[in-house]
C-alpha positions as CSV (number, residue, x, y, z in Angstrom):
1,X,65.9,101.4,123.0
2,X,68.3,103.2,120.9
3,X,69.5,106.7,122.2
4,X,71.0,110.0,120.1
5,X,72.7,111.1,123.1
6,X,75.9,111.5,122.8
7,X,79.3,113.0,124.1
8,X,82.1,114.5,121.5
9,X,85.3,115.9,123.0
10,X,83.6,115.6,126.3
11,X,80.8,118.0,125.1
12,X,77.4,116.3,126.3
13,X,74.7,116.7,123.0
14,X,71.1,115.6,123.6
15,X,71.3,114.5,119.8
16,X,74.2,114.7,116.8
17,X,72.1,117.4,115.0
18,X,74.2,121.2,114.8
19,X,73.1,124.0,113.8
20,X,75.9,125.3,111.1
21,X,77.5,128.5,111.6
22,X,75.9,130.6,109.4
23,X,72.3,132.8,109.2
24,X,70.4,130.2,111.3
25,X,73.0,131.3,114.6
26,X,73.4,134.7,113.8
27,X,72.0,136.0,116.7
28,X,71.0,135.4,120.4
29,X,67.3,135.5,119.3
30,X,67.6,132.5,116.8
31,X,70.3,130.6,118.8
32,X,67.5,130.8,121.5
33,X,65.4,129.1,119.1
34,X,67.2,125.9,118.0
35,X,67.8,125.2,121.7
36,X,63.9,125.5,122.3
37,X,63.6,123.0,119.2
38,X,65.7,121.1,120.6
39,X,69.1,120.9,118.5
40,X,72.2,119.2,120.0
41,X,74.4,122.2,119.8
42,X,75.0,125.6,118.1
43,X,77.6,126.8,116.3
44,X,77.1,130.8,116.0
45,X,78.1,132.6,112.9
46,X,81.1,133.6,112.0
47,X,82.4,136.1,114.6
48,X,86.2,138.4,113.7
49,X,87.2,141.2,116.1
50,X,86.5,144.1,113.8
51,X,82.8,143.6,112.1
52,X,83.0,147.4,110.4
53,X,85.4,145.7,107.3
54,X,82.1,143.2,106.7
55,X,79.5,144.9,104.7
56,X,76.4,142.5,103.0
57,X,74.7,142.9,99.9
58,X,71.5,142.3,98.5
59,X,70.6,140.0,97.2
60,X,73.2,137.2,98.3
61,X,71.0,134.3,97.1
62,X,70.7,132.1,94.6
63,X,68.8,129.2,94.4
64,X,68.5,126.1,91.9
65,X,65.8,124.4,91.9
66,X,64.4,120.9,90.6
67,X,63.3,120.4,87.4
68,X,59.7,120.6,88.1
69,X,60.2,123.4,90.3
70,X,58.8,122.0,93.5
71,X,62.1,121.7,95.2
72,X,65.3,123.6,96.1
73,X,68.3,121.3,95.5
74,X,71.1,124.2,95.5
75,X,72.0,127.4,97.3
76,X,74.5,129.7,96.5
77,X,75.4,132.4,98.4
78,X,77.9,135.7,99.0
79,X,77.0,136.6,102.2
80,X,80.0,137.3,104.6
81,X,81.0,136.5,108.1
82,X,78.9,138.5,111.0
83,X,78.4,142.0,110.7
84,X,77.6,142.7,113.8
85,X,79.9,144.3,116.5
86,X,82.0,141.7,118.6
87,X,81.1,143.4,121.8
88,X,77.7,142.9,121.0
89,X,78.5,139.0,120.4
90,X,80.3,138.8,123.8
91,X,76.9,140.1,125.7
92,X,74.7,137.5,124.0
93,X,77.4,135.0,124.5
94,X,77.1,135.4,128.3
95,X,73.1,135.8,128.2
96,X,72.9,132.4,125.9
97,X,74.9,130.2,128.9
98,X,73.3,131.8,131.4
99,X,69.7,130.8,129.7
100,X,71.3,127.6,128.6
101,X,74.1,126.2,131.1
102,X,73.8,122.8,129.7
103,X,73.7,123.2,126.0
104,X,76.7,123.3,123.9
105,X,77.6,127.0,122.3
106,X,80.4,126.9,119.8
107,X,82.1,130.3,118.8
108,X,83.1,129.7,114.8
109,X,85.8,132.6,114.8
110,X,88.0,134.2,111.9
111,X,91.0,136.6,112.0
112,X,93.6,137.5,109.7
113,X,96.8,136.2,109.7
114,X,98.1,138.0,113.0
115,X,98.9,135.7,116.2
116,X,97.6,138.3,118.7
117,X,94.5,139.0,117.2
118,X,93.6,134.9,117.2
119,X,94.6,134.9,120.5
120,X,92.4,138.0,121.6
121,X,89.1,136.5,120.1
122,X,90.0,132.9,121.6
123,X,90.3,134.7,125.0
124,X,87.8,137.2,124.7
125,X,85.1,134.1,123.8
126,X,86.5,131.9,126.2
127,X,85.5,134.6,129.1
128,X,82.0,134.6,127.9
129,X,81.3,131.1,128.5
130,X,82.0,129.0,124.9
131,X,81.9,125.5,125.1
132,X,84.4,125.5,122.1
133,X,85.5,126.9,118.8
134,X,85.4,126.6,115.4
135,X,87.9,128.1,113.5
136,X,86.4,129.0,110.1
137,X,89.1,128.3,107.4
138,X,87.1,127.7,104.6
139,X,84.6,130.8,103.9
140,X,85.1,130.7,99.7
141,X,84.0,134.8,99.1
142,X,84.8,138.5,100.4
143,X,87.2,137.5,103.3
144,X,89.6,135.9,101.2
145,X,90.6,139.2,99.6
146,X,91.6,139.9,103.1
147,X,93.3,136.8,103.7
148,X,91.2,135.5,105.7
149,X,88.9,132.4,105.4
150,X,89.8,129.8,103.0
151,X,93.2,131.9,102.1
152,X,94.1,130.2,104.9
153,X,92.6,126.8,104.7
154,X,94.1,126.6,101.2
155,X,97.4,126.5,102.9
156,X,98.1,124.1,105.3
157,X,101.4,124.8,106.7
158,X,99.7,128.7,107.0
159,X,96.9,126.8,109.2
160,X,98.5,124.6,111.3
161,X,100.8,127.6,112.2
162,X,97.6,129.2,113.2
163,X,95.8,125.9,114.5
164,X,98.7,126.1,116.5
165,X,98.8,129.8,117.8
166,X,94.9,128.3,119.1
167,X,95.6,125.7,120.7
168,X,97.9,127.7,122.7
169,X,95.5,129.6,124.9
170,X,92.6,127.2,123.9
171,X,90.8,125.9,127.1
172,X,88.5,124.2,125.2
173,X,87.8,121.9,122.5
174,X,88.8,123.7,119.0
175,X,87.3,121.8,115.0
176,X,89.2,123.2,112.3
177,X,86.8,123.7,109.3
178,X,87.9,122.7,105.9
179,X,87.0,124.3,102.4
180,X,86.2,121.7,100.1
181,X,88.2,123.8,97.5
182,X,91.4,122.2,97.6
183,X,93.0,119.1,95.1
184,X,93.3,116.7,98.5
185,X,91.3,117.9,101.6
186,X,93.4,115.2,103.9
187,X,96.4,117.7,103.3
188,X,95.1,121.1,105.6
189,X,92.9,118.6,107.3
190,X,96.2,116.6,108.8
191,X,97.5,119.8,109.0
192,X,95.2,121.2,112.0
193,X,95.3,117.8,113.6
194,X,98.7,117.9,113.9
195,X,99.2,121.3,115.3
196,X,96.7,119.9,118.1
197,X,93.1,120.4,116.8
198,X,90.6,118.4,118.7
199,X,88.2,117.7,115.7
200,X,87.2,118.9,111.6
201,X,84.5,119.9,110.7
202,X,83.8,119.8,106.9
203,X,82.7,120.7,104.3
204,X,82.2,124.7,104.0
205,X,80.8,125.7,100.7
206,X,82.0,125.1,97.5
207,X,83.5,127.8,95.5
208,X,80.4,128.0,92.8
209,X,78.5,130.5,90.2
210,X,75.1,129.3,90.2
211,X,74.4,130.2,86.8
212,X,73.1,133.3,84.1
213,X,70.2,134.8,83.4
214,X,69.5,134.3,79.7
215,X,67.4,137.6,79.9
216,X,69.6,139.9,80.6
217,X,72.6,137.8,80.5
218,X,74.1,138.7,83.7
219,X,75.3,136.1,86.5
220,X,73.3,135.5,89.3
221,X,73.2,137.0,92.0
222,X,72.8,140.2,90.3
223,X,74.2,143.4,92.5
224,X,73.9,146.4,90.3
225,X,74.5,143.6,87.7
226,X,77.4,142.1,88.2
227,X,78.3,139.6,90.9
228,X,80.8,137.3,92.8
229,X,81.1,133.3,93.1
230,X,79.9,132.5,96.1
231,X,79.3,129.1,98.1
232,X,77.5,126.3,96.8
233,X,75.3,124.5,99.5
234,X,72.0,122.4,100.0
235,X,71.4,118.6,98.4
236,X,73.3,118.8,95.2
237,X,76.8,118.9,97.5
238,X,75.8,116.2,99.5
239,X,77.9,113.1,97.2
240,X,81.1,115.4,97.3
241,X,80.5,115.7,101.0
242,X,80.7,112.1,101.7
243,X,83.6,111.9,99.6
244,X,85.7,114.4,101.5
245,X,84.1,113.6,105.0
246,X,85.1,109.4,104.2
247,X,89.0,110.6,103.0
248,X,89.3,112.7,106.2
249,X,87.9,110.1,108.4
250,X,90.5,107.4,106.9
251,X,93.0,109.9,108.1
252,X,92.1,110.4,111.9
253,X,91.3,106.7,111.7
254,X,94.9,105.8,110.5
255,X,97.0,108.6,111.9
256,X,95.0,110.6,114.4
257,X,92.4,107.8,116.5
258,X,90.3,109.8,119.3
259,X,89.9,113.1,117.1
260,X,86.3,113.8,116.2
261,X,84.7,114.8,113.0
262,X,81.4,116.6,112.3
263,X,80.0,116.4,109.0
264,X,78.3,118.7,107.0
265,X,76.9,119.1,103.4
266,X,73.5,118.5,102.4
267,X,72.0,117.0,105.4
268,X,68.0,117.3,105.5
269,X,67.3,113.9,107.0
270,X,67.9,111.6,109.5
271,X,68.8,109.3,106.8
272,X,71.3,111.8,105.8
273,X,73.0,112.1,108.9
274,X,72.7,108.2,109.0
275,X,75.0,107.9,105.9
276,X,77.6,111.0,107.2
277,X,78.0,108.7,110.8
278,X,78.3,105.9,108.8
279,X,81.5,107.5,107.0
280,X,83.1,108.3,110.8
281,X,81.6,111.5,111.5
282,X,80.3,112.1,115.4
283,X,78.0,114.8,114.5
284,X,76.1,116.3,111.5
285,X,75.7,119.7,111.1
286,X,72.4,121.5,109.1
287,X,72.9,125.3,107.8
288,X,70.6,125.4,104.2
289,X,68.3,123.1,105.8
290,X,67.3,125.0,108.5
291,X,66.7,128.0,106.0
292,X,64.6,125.8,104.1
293,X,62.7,124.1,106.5
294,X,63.0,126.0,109.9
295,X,64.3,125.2,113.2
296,X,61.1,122.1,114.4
297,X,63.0,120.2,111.1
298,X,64.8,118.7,113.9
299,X,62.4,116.4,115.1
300,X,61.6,114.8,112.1
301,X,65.3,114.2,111.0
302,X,66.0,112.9,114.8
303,X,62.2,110.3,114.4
304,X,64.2,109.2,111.4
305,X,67.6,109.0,112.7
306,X,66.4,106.5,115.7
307,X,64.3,104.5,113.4
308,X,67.4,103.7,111.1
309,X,68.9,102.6,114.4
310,X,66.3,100.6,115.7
311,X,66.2,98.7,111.9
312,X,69.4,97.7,112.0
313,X,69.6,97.4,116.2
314,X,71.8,99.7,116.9
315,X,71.9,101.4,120.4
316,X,74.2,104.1,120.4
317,X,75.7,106.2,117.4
318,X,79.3,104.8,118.6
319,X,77.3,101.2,117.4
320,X,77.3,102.5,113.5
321,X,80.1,105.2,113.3
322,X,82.4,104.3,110.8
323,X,80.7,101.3,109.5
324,X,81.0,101.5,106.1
325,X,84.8,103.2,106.3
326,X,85.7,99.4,105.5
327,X,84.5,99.2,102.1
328,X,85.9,101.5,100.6
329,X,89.4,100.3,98.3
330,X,91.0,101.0,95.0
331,X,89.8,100.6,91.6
332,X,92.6,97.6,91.4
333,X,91.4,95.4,94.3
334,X,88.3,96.2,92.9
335,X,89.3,94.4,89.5
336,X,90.8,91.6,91.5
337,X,88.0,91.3,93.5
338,X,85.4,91.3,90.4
339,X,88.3,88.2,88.6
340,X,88.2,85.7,91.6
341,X,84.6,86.1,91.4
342,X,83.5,85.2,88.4
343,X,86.4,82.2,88.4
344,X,84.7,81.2,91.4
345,X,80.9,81.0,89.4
346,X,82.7,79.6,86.6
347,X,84.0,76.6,89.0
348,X,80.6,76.3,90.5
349,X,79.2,75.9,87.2
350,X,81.3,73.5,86.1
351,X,80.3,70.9,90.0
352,X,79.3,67.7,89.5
353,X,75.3,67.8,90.0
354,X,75.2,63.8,89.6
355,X,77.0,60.3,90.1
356,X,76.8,60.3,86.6
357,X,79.0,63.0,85.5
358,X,82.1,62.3,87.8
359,X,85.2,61.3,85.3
360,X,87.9,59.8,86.4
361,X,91.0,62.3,84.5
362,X,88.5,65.0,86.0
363,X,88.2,63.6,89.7
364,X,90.3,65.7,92.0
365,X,89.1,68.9,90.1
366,X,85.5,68.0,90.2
367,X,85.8,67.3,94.1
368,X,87.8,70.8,94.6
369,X,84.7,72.1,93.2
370,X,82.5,70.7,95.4
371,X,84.3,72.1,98.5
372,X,84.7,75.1,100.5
């Protein structure tokens, strides 16, 4: 009987499905939630020391939809990192493991580019009870302008200085999240692995502008009618998820073994999460999703999860992780591979079917082709 428990940098998950950092953990009340719906872990949004600097706006949505209308298959949005006090986050902190000593809390934390200030809010959520941190160096919009967010993870020597000034005080395990808005993600991704990050999470958002209104021919989101680009989320990101989660798994496979990866970008099924693992990723977070579909979507996407498994008889995630990692190559093997193909068919084709086409100035040939 195949099981979705499973243990990632010696945090114990009832299942590989995490709530995102973002609106769906942006408060005790809703973290409360996805533990009673039974989520694996929670990663809380976005926390900085000062939340007076973040200021929303509305609306900070966009959404494309399918051609028919029936379905949302992209979501932009501009909205920034928590806005709410940090002291305030440290009290539900505390309330959250004391309702839920055995389920995993992640703090997802941002600072500027000051060594004391990342080493305040590691301390400061360590004390409250965090079973680990994510350090969010990929948010595309507002924050950059501050240097903060993917300023960073644009740079990598930048964030493995600051992976680094982490680690240092970290007591527990630390992802480092990538933005997807670089040339080569392996670069800031190696980056934070060497400076001693226990995992990556990717992808954040991509940098996006979802489109125009051909009305009043201003960008959407409209504030007072002009906008931002925001991040990009939801299906349509899912294909350059895989792509970036597969390159960064090569990496730790190659260079890094033991580090752990959680995947995220587009997932809405268990089929999806299915394909992420497949790639190397241990876990699979859901942010859009859950704003689409609510916190019980994780019951579905775990029923389908286990029935991939049970298809294919696999008993543990470990069974499948990485699976397909093999088959990726280059466009040359690829050629090559394609050549001694159609040689062999062309061989085959050319195999004596009967006594009465062996020839004798053909007769080591014609028994080459007969063999293995």
């Amino acid at each position: 009987m195949p099981t979705l428990k499973t243990t990632v940098d010696g945090l114990k998950l009832p299942n590989p499905f995490v709530i995102g950092s973002g609106p769906p953990g942006t408060n005790l009340n809703v973290i409360v939630k996805a533990f009673q719906e039974g989520w694996g872990a929670v990663i809380a949004k976005t926390v900085s020391l000062d939340a007076s600097k973040v200021v929303n706006v509305t609306p900070r949505y966009a959404k494309l939809h399918s051609s028919d209308g029936q379905e949302v298959i992209g979501w932009e949005n501009i909205e920034l990192i928590s806005d709410r006090p940090f002291k305030i986050w440290e009290e539900e902190f505390k309330k959250c493991k004391d309702q839920f000593p055995d389920r995993v809390l992640i703090a997802s934390i941002m600072e500027e580019y000051r060594k004391d200030a990342w080493i305040e809010i590691v301390e400061r959520c360590q004390a409250c009870g965090v079973d680990g941190f994510e350090l969010n160096f990929s948010c595309p919009h507002g924050l950059p302008e501050r240097k903060m967010g993917a300023a960073m993870g644009e740079n990598p020597e930048i964030l493995e200085e600051v992976t680094g000034w982490v680690m240092g005080v970290a007591k527990k395990p630390v992802w480092a999240k990538m933005t997807p808005n670089v040339t080569h993600i392996e670069d800031p991704s190696r980056a934070a692995l060497q400076a001693g990050a226990t995992g990556i999470s990717a992808i954040n958002t991509i940098r996006a502008v979802m489109g125009v209104n051909l009305e009043t021919l201003r960008p959407e989101p409209a504030v007072e009618g002009y906008t931002t680009p925001g991040g990009y989320s939801c299906r349509a990101v899912k294909p350059i998820a895989l792509r970036m989660v597969m390159e960064i798994a090569q990496v730790i496979r190659k260079e890094f073994p033991g580090r752990s990866l959680s995947a995220i970008g587009g997932v809405e099924s268990g089929n999806d999460a299915a394909e992420f693992i497949l790639l190397g990723a241990d876990t699979v977070q859901v942010c859009t999703g859950v704003m689409k579909f609510g916190y019980e979507h994780v019951k579905p996407m775990c029923e389908q999860l286990l029935a991939f498994m049970e298809k294919h008889k696999f008993e543990t995630l470990a069974d499948f992780k990485g699976k397909s990692l093999d088959y990726f190559t280059t466009h040359a093997d690829l050629v090559k591979r394609q050549g001694e193909r159609k040689a062999a068919q062309k061989a085959a084709t050319k195999a004596v079917k009967s006594d009465g086409e062996w020839r004798g100035d053909e007769f080591v040939k014609q028994s080459q082709a007969l063999s293995r």
